[in-house]
mmJSON file of the N, C-alpha and C atoms, coordinates in Angstrom:
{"data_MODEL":{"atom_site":{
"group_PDB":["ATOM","ATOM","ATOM","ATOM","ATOM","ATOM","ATOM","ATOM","ATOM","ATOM","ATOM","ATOM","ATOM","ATOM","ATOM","ATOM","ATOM","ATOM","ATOM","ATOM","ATOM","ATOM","ATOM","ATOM","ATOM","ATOM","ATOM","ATOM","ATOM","ATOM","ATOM","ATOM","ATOM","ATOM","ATOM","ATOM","ATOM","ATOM","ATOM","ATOM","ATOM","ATOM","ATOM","ATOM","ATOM","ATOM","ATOM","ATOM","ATOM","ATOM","ATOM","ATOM","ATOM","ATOM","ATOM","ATOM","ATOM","ATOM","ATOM","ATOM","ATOM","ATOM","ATOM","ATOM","ATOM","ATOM","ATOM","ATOM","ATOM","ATOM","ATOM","ATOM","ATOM","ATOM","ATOM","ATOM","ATOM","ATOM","ATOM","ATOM","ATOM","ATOM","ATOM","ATOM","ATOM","ATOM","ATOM","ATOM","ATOM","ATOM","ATOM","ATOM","ATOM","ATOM","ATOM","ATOM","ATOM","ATOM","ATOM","ATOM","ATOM","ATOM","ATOM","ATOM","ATOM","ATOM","ATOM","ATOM","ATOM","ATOM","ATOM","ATOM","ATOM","ATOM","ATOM","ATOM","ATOM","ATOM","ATOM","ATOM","ATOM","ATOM","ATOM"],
"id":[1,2,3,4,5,6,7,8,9,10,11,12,13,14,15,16,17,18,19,20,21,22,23,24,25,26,27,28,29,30,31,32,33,34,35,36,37,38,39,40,41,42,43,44,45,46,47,48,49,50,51,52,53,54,55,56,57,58,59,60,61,62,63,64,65,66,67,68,69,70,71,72,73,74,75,76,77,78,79,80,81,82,83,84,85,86,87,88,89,90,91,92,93,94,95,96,97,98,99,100,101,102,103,104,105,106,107,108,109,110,111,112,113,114,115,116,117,118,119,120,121,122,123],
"type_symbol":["N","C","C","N","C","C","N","C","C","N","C","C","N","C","C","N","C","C","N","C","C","N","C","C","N","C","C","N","C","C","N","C","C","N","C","C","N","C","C","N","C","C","N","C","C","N","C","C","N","C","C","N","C","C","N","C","C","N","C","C","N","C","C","N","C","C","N","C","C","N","C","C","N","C","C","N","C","C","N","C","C","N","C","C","N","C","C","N","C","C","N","C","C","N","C","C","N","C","C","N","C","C","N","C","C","N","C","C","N","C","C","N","C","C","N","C","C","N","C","C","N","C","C"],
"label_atom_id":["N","CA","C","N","CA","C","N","CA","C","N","CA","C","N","CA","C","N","CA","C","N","CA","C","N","CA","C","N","CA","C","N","CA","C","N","CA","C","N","CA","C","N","CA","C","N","CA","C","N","CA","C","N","CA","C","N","CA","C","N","CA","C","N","CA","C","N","CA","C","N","CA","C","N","CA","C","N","CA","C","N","CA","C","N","CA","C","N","CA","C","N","CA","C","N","CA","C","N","CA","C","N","CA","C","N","CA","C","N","CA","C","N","CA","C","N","CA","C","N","CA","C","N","CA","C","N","CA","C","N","CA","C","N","CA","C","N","CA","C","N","CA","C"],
"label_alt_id":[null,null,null,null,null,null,null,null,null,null,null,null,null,null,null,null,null,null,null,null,null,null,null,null,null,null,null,null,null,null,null,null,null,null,null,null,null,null,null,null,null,null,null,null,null,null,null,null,null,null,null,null,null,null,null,null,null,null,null,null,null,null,null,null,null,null,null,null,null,null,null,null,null,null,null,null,null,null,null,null,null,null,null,null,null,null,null,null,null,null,null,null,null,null,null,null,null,null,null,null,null,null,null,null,null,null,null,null,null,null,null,null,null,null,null,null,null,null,null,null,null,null,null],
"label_comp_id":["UNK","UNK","UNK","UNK","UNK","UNK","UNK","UNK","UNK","UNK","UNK","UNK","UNK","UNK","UNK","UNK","UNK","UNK","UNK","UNK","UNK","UNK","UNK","UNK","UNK","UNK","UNK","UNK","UNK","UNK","UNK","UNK","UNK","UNK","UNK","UNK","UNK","UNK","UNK","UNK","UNK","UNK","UNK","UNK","UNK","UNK","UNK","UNK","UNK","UNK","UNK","UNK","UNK","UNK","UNK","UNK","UNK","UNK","UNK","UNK","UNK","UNK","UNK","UNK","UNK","UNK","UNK","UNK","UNK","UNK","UNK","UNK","UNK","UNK","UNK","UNK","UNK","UNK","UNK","UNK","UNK","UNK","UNK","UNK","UNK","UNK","UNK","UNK","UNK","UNK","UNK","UNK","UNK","UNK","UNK","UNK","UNK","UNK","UNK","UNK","UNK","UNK","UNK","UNK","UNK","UNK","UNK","UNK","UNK","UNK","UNK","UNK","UNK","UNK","UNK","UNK","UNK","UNK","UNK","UNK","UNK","UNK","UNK"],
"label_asym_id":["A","A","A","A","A","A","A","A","A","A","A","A","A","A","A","A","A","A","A","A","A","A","A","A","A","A","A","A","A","A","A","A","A","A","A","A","A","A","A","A","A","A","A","A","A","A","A","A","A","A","A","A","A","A","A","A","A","A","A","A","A","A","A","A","A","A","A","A","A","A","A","A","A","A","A","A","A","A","A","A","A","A","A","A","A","A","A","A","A","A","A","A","A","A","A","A","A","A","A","A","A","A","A","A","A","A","A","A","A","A","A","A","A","A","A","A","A","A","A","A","A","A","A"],
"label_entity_id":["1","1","1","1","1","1","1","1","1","1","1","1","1","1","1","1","1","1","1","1","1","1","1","1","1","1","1","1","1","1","1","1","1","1","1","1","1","1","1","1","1","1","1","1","1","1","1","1","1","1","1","1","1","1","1","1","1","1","1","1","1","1","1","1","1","1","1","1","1","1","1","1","1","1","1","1","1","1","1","1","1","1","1","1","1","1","1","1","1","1","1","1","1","1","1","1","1","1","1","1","1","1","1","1","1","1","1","1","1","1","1","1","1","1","1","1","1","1","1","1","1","1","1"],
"label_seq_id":[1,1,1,2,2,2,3,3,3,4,4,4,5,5,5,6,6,6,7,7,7,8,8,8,9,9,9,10,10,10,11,11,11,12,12,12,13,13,13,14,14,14,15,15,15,16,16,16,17,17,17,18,18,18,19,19,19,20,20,20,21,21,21,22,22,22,23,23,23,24,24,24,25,25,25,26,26,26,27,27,27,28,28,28,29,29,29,30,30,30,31,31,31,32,32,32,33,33,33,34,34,34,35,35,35,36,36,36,37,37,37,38,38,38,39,39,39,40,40,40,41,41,41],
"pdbx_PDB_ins_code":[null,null,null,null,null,null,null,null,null,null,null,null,null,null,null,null,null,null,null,null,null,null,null,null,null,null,null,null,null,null,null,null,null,null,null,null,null,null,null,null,null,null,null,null,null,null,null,null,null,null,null,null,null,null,null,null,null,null,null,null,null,null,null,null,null,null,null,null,null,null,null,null,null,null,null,null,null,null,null,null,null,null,null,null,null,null,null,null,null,null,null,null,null,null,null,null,null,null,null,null,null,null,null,null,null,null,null,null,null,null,null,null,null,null,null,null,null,null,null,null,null,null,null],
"Cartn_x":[0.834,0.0,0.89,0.698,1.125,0.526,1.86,2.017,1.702,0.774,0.765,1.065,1.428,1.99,1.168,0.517,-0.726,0.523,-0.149,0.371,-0.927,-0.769,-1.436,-2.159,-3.345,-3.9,-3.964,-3.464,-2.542,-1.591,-0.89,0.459,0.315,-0.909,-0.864,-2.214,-2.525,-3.362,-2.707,-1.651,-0.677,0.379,0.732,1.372,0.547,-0.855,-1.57,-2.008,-1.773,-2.441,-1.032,0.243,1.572,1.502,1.337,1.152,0.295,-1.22,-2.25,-1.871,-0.606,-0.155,0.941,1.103,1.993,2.258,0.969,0.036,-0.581,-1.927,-1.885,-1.165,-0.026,1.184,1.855,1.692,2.107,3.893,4.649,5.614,5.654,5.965,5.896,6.934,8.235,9.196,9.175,8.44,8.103,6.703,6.179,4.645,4.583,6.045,6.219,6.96,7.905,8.46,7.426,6.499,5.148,4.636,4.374,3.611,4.423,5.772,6.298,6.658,6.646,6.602,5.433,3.906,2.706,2.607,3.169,2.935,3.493,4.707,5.333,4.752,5.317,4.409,5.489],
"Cartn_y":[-1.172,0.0,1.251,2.276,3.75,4.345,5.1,6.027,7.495,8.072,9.485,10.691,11.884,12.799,13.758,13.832,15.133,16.504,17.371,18.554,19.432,20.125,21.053,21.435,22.463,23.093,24.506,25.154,26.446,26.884,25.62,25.266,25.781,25.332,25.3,26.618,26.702,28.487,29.499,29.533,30.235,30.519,29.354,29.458,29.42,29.589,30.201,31.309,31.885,33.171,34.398,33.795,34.32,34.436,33.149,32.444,34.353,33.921,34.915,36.325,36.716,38.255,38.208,37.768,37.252,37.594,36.97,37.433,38.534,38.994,40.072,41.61,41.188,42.484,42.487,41.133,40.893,40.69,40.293,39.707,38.206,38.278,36.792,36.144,36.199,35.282,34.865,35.823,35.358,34.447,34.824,33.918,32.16,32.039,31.309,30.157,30.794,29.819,29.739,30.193,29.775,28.882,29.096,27.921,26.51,26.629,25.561,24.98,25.492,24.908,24.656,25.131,24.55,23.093,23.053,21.985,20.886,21.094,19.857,18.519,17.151,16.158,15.309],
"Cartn_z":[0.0,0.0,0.0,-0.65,-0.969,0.044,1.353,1.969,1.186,1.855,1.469,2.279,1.784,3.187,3.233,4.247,4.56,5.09,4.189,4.149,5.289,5.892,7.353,5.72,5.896,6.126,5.485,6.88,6.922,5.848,5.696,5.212,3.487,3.066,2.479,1.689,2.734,1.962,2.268,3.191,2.841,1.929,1.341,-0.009,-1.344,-0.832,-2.561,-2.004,-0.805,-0.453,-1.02,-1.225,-1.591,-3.149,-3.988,-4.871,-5.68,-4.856,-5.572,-5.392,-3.836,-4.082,-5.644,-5.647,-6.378,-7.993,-8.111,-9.278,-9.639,-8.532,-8.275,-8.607,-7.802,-8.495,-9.289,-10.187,-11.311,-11.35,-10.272,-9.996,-10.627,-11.944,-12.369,-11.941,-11.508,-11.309,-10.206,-9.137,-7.62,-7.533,-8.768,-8.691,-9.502,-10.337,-10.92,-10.107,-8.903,-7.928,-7.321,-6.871,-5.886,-6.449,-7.695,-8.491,-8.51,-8.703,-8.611,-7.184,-6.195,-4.907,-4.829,-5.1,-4.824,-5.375,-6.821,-7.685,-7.617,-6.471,-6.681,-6.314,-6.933,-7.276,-6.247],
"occupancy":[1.0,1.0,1.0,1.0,1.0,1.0,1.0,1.0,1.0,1.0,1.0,1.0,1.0,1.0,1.0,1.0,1.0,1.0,1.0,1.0,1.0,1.0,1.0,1.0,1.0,1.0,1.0,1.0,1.0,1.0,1.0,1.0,1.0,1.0,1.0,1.0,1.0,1.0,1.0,1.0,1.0,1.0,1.0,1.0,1.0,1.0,1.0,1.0,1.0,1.0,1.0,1.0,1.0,1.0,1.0,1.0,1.0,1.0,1.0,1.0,1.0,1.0,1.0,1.0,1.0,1.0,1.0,1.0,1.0,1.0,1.0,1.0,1.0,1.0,1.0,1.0,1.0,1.0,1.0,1.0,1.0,1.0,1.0,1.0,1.0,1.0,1.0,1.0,1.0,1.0,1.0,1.0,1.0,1.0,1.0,1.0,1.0,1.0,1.0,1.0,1.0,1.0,1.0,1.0,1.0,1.0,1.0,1.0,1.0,1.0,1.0,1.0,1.0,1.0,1.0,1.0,1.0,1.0,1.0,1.0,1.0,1.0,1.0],
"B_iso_or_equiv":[0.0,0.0,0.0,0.0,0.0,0.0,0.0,0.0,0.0,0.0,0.0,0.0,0.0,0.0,0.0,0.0,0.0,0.0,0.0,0.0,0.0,0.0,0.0,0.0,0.0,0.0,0.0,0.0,0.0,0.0,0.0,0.0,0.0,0.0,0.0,0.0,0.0,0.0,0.0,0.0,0.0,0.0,0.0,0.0,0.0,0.0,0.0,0.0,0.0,0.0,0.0,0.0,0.0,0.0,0.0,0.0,0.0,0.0,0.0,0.0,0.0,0.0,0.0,0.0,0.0,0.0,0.0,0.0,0.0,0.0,0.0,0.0,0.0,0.0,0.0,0.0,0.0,0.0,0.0,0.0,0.0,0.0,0.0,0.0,0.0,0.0,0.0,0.0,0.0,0.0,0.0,0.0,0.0,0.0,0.0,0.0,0.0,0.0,0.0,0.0,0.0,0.0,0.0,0.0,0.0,0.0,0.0,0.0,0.0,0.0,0.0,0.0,0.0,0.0,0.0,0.0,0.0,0.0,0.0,0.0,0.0,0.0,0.0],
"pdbx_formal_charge":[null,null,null,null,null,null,null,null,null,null,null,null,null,null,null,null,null,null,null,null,null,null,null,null,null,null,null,null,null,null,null,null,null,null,null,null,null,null,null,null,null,null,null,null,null,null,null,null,null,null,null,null,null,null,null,null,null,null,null,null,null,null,null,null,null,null,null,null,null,null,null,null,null,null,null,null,null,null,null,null,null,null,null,null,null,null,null,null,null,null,null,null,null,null,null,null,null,null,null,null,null,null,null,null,null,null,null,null,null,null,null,null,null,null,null,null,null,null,null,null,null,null,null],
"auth_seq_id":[1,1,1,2,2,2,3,3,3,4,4,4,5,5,5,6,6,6,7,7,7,8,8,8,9,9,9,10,10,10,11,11,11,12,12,12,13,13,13,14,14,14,15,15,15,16,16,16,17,17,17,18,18,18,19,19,19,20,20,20,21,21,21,22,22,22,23,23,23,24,24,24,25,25,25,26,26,26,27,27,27,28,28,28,29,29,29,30,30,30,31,31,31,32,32,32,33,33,33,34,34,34,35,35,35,36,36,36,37,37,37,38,38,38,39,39,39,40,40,40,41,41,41],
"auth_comp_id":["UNK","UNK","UNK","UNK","UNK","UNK","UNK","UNK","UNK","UNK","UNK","UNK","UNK","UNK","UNK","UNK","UNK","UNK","UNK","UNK","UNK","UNK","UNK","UNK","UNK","UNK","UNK","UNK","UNK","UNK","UNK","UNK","UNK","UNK","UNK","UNK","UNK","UNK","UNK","UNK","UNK","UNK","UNK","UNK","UNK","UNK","UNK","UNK","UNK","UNK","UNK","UNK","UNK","UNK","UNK","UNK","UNK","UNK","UNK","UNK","UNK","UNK","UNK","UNK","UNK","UNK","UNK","UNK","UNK","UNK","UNK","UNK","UNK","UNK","UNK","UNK","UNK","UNK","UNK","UNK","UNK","UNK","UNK","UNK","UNK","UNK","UNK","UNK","UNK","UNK","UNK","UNK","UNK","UNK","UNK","UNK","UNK","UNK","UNK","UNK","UNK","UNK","UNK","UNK","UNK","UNK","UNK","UNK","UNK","UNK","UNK","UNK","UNK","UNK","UNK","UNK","UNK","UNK","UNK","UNK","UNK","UNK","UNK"],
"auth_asym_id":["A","A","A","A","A","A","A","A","A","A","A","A","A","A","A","A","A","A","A","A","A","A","A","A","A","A","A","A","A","A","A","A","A","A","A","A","A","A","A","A","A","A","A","A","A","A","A","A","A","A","A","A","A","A","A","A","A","A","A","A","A","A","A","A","A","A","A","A","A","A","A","A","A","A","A","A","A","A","A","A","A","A","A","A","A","A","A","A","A","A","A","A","A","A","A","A","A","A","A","A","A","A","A","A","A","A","A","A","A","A","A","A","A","A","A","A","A","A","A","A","A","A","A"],
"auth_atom_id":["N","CA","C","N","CA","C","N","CA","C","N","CA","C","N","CA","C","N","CA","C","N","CA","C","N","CA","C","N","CA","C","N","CA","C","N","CA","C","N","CA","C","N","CA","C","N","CA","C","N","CA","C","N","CA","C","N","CA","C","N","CA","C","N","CA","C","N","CA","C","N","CA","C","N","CA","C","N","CA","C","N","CA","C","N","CA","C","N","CA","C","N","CA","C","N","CA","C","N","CA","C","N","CA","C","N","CA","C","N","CA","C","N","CA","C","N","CA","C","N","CA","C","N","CA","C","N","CA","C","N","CA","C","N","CA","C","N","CA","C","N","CA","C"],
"pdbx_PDB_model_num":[1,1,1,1,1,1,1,1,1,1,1,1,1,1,1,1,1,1,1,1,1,1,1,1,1,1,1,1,1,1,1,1,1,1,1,1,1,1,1,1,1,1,1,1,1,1,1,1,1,1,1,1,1,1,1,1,1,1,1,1,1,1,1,1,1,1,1,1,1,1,1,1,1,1,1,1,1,1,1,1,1,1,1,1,1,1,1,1,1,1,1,1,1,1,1,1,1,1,1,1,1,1,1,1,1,1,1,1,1,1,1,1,1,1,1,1,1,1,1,1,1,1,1]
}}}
């Protein structure tokens, strides 16, 4: 059976709450590492 890793919560609407300032101010290179730390698989 496949272990999975629960990520908090918090943890993680805080890094699309960064993610969406991000965007927002139109900082793409800071919104593009957000995206890729959100996304990782």
């Amino acid at each position: 059976m496949k272990t999975e890793k629960v990520i908090p919560y918090d943890l993680v609407a805080t890094k699309m709450n960064h993610w969406y300032v991000a965007i927002k101010k139109n900082w793409v290179g800071r919104a593009e590492k957000c995206e890729k730390k959100l996304c990782k698989k």
